[in-house]
ROROLO-728146 format. One record per residue (C-alpha): x, y, z; residue number from 1; residue in one letter. Coordinates in steps of 0.001 Angstrom, whole numbers, plus 524288, in hexadecimal, padded with zeros to 5 digits. Layout:
BEGIN
SITE	x	y	z	resi	resn
SITE	X	Y	Z	NUM	A
...
This chain:
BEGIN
SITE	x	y	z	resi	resn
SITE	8001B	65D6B	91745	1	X
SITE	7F196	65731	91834	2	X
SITE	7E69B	66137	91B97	3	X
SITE	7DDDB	65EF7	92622	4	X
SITE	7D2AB	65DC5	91C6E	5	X
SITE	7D9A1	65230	91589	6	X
SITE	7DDA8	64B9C	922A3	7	X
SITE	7D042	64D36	925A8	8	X
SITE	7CA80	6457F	91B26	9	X
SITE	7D431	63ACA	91B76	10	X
SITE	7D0B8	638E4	92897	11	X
SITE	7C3AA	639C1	92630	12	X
SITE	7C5AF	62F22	91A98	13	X
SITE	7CE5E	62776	92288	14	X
SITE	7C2BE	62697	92D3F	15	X
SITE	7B9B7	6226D	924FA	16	X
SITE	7C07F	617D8	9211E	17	X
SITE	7C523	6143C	92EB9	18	X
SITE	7B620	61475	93070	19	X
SITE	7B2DF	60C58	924B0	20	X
SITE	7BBA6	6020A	92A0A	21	X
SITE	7B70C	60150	9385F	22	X
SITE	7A7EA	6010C	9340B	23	X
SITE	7AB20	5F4E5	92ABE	24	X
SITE	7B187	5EE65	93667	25	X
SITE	7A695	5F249	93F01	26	X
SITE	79CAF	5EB22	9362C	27	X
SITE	7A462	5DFC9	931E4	28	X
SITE	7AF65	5D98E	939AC	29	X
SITE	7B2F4	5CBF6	9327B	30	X
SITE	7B988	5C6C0	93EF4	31	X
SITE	7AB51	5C1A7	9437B	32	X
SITE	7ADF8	5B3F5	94901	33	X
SITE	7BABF	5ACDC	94D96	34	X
SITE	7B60D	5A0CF	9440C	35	X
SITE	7B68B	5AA86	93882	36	X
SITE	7C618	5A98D	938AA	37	X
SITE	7C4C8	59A6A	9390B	38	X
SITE	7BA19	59BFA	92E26	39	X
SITE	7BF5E	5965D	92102	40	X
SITE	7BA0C	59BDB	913CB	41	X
SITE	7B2CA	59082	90E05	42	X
SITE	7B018	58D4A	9000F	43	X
SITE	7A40D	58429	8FF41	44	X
SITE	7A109	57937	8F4C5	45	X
SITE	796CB	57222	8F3A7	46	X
SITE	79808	562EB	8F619	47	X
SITE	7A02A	55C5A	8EB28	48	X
SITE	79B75	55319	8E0FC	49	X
SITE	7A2BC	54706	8E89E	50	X
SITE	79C7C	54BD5	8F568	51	X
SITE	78EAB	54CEC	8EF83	52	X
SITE	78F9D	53F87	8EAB7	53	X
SITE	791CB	53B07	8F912	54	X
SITE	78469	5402A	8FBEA	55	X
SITE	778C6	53407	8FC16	56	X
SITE	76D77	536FE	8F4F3	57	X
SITE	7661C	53906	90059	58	X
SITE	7700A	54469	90653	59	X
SITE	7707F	54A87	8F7B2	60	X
SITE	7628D	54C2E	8F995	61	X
SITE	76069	54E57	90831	62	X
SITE	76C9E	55AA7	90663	63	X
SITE	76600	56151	8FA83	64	X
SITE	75862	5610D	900ED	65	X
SITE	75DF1	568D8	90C50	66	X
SITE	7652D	572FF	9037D	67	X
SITE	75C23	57C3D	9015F	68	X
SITE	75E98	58C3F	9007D	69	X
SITE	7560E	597DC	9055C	70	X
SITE	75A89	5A1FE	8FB82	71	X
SITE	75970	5B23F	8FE72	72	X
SITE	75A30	5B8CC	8F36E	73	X
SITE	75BDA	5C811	8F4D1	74	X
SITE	75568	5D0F4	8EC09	75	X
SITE	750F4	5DD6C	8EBBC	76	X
SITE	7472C	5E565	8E13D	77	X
SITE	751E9	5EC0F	8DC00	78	X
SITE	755E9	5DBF9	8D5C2	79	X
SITE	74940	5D977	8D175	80	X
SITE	74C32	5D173	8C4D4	81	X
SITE	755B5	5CA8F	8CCFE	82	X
SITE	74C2B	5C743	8D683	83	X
SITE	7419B	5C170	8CE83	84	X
SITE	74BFF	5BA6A	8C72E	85	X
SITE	7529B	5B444	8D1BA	86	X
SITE	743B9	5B121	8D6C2	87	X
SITE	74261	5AA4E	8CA58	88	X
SITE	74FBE	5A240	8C932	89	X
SITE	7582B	59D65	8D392	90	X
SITE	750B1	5A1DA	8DE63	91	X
SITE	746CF	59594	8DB00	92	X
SITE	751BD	58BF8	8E008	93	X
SITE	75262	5914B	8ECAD	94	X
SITE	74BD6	588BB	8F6AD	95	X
SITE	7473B	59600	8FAC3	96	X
SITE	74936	5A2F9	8F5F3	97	X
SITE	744EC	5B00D	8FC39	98	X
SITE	747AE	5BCC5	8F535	99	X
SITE	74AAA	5C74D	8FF6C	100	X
SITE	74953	5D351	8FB5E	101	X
SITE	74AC5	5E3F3	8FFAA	102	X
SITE	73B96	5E58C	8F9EA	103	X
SITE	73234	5DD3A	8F500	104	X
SITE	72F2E	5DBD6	8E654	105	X
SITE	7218B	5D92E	8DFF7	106	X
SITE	72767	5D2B6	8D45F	107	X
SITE	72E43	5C86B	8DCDD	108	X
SITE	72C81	5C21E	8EA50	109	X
SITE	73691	5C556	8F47E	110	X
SITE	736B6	5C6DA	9033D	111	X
SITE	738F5	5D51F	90688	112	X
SITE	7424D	5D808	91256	113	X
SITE	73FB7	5E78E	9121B	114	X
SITE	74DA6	5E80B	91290	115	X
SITE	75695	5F129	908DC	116	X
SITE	76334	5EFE8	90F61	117	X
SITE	76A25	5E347	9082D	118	X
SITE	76FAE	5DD8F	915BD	119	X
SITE	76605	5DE51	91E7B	120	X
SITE	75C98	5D893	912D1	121	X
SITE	76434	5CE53	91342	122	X
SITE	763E7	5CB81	9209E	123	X
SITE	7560C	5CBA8	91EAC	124	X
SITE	75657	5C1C7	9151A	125	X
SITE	75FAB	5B973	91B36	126	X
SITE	756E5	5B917	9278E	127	X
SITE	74AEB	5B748	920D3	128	X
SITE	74F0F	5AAF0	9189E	129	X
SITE	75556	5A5B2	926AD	130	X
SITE	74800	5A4B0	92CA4	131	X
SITE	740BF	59FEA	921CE	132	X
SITE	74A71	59709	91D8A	133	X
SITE	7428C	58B3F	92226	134	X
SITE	74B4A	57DF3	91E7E	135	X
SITE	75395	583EC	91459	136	X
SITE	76168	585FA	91AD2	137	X
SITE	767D8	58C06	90F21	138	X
SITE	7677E	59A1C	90A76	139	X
SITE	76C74	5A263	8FEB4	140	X
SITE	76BCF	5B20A	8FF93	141	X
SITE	76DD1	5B766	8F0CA	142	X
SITE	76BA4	5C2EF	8E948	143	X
SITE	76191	5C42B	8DC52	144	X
SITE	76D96	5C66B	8D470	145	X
SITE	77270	5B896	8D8ED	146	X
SITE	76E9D	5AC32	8D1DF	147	X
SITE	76FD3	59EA9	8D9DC	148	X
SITE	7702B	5911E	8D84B	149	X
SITE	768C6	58B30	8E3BA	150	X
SITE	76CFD	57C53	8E07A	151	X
SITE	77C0C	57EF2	8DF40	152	X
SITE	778C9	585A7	8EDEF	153	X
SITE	7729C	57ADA	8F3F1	154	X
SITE	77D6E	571B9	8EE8F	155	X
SITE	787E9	579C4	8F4AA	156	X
SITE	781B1	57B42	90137	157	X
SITE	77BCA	56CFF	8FF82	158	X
SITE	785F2	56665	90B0C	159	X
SITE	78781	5738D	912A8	160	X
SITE	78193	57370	92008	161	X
SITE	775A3	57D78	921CA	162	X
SITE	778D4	57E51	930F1	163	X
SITE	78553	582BE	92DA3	164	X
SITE	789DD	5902B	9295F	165	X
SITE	78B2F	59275	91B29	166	X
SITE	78BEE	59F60	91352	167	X
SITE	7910E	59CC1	905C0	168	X
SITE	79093	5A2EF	8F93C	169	X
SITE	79C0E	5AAAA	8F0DC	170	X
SITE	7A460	5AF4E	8FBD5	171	X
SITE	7AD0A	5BC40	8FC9A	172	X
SITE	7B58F	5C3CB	905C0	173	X
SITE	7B4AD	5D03D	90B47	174	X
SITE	7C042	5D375	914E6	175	X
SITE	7BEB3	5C7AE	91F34	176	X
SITE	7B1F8	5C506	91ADE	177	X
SITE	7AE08	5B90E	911BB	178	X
SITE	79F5B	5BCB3	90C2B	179	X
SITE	796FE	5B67B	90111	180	X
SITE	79338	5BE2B	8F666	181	X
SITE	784EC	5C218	8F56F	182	X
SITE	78469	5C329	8E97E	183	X
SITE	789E6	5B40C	8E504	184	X
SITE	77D13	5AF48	8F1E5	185	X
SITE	77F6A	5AD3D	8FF3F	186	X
SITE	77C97	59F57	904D1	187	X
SITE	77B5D	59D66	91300	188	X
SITE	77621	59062	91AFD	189	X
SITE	76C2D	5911E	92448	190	X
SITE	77704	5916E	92F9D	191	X
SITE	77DA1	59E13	929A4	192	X
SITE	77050	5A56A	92870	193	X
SITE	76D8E	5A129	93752	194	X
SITE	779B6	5A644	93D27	195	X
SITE	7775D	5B2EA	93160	196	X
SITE	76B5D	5B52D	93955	197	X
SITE	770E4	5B510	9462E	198	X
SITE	77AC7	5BE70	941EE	199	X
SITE	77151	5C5F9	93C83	200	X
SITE	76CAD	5CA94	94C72	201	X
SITE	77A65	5D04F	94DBF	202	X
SITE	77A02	5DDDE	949C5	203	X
SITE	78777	5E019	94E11	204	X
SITE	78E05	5D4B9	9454B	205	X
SITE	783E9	5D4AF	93A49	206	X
SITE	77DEB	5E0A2	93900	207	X
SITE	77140	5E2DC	9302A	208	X
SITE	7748B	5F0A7	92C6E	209	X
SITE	781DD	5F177	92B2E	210	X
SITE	789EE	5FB1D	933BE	211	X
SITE	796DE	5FE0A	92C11	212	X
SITE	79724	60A2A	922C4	213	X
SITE	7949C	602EE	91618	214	X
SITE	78D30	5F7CC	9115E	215	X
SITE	79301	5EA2E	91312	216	X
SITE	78CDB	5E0C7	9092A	217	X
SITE	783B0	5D82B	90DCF	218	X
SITE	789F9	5CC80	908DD	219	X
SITE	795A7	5CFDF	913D0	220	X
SITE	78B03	5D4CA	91CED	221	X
SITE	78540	5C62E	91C93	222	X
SITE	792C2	5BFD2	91B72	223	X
SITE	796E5	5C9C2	9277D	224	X
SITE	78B54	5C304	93033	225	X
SITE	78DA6	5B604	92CBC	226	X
SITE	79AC2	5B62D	92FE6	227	X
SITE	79870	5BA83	93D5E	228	X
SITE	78DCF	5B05A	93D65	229	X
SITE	79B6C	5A60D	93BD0	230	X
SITE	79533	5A3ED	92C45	231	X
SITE	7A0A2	5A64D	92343	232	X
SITE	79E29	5A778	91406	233	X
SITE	7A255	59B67	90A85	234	X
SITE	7A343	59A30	8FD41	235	X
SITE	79C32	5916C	8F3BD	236	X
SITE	7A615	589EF	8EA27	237	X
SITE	7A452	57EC9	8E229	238	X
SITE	7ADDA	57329	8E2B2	239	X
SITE	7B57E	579DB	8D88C	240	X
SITE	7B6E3	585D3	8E1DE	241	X
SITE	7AE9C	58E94	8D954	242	X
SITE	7A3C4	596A9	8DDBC	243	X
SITE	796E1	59426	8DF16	244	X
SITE	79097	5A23E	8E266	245	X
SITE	79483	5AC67	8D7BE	246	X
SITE	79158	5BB84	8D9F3	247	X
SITE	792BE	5BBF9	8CB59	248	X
SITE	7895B	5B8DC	8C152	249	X
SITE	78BE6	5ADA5	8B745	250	X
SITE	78EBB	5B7BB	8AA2B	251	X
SITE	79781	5BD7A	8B47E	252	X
SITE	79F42	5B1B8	8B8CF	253	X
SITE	7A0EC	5AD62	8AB0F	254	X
SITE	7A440	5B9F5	8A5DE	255	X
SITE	7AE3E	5B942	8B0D3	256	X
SITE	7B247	5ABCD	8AC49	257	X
SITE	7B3A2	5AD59	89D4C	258	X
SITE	7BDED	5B887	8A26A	259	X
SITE	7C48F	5B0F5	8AB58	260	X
SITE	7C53D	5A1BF	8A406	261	X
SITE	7C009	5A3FC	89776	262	X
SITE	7C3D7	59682	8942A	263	X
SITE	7B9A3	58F32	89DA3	264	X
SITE	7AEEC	59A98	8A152	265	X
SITE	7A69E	58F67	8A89B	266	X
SITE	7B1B1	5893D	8B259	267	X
SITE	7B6C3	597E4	8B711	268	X
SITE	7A895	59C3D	8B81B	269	X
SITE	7A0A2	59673	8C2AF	270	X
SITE	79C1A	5898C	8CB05	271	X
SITE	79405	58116	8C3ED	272	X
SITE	78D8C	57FA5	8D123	273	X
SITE	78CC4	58F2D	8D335	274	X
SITE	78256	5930E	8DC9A	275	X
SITE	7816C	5A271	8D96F	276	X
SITE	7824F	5AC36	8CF91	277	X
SITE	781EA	5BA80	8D491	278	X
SITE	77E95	5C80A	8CBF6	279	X
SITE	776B3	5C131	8C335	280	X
SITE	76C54	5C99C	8BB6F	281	X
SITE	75EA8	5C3A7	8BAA0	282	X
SITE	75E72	5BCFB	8AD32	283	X
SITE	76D16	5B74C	8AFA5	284	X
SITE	765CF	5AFEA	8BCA8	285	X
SITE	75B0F	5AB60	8AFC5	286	X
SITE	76479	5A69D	8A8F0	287	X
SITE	76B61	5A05B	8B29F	288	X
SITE	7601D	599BC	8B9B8	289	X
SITE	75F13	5945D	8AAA7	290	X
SITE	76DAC	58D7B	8A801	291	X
SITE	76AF8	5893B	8B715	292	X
SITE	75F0F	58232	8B9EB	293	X
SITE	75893	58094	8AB1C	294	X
SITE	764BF	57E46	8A06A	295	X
SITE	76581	56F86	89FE2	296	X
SITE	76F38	567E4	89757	297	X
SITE	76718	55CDA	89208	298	X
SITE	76C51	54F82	896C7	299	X
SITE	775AC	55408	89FD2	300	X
SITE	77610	54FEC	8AE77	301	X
SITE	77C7D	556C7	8B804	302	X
SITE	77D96	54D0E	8C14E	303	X
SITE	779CF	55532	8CD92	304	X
SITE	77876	54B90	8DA6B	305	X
SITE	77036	556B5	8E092	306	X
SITE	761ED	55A31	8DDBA	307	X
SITE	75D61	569F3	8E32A	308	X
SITE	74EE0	56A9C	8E186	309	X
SITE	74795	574F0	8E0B0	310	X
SITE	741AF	57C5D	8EB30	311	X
SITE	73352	575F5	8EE72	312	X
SITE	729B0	57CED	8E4B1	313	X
SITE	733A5	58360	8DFFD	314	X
SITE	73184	5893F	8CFF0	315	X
SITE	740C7	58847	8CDCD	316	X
SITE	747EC	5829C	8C17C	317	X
């Protein structure tokens, strides 16, 4: 027979887990709108080559004058390297970057939101590039450790309506809930970040501090809020169905694809239009920002019908 000091602590056991449970549910409950059940997972491309070629001169130019992206990069002291790096790379293609970080740094310039606590930082952020946003109706929440392409961005996004909700990057799925991954960069249109910061006043459905007894991940915290906000998550694909945001970093993905198709590395590897790189170290972004915007064959034309330029003063390549 069972003693009463081992009934004891399985029913202790068993109420902690019955606990566990009830506090997730509590915090997150994916049922959050009737049009969530109607919702359809999408995979977004960018426009075709046919469809591009539909475009006038005049609307080619008009639609990539209006693209432009208000990037928040999060950093912290602890990713200093990172920091400066992405500071001195990708970061310069940004119509406007702001690096939001826990404490400020003397080495580099950052705008300090006093804030340790990786959520409510990001909130922070969020809000902060909202209201200063000015005309820019595009924004791109990444990581140091991420390195982006800001022109294969704007061409994804470059027919997507602003006033309508977006959230995009490389989406996952936790239980009932479809997220992006924070670490492959979030992009959201200025519609999404409105109804974000509406949510944002409900403490009840979107709480700063969370209330359940561990730590949910901001990147579900943030896809958590949106959804109640009717903003679902989508991911970016390129007419060939192959991602455009990568968590990995390029040695990764073609260490990955020499194991997997060893007989063509390049095709299993990645978009040739890829957007983001994640866990990259800070002479990999180097390196990268290199093959990307320097390495020129001589005499060869790419033939692109669309023209990105730089941000206005801007010191980029």
């Amino acid at each position: 027979m069972m003693s009463e000091g081992s009934s004891f602590m399985k029913g202790l056991i068993l109420g902690g887990i019955f606990c566990l449970v009830m506090s997730y549910f509590e915090t997150f409950n994916p049922g959050v709108h009737s049009e969530s059940h109607q919702h359809l997972h999408h995979h977004l491309k960018p426009l075709s080559k046919d469809e591009l070629q539909k475009l006038s001169e005049s609307q080619m130019s008009e639609l990539t004058q209006q693209v432009r992206v208000y990037c928040l990069i999060m950093v912290t002291p602890k990713l200093l390297v990172h920091w400066v790096t992405v500071n001195d790379t990708w970061s310069k293609h940004c119509d406007k970057s702001v690096f939001y970080t826990s404490e400020s740094s003397k080495a580099v310039e950052g705008f300090d939101l006093q804030e340790q606590d990786e959520w409510a930082r990001l909130r922070k952020a969020i809000k902060h590039a909202y209201e200063n946003a000015g005309d820019l109706r595009w924004f791109f929440v990444a990581r140091p450790t991420t390195f982006a392409i800001i022109e294969n961005l704007k061409y994804l996004v470059l027919d997507k309506d602003s006033s309508q909700p977006f959230y995009i990057g490389h989406t996952e799925k936790s239980g009932e809930l479809d997220y992006v991954e924070y670490d492959s960069g979030i992009v959201l249109s200025y519609e999404a970040v409105r109804r974000l910061i509406e949510m944002f006043k409900d403490e009840d459905k979107c709480p700063e501090r969370g209330r359940a007894l561990w730590k949910m991940p901001e990147e579900k915290q943030l896809a958590t809020c949106l959804k109640y906000s009717g903003v679902f998550a989508e991911n970016g694909e390129d007419a060939q169905g192959k991602g455009l945001f990568n968590k990995k970093s390029t040695s990764s993905l073609i260490s990955d694809s020499m194991g997997q198709n060893p007989a063509d590395v390049v095709e299993a590897c990645c978009s040739d239009m890829a957007i983001t790189f994640g866990g990259m170290s800070p002479s990999q972004m180097q390196v990268l920002m290199f093959g990307v915007y320097r390495l020129r064959p001589y005499g060869h034309d790419f033939h692109d019908s669309l023209t990105f330029l730089p941000p206005k003063d801007s010191d980029n390549d």
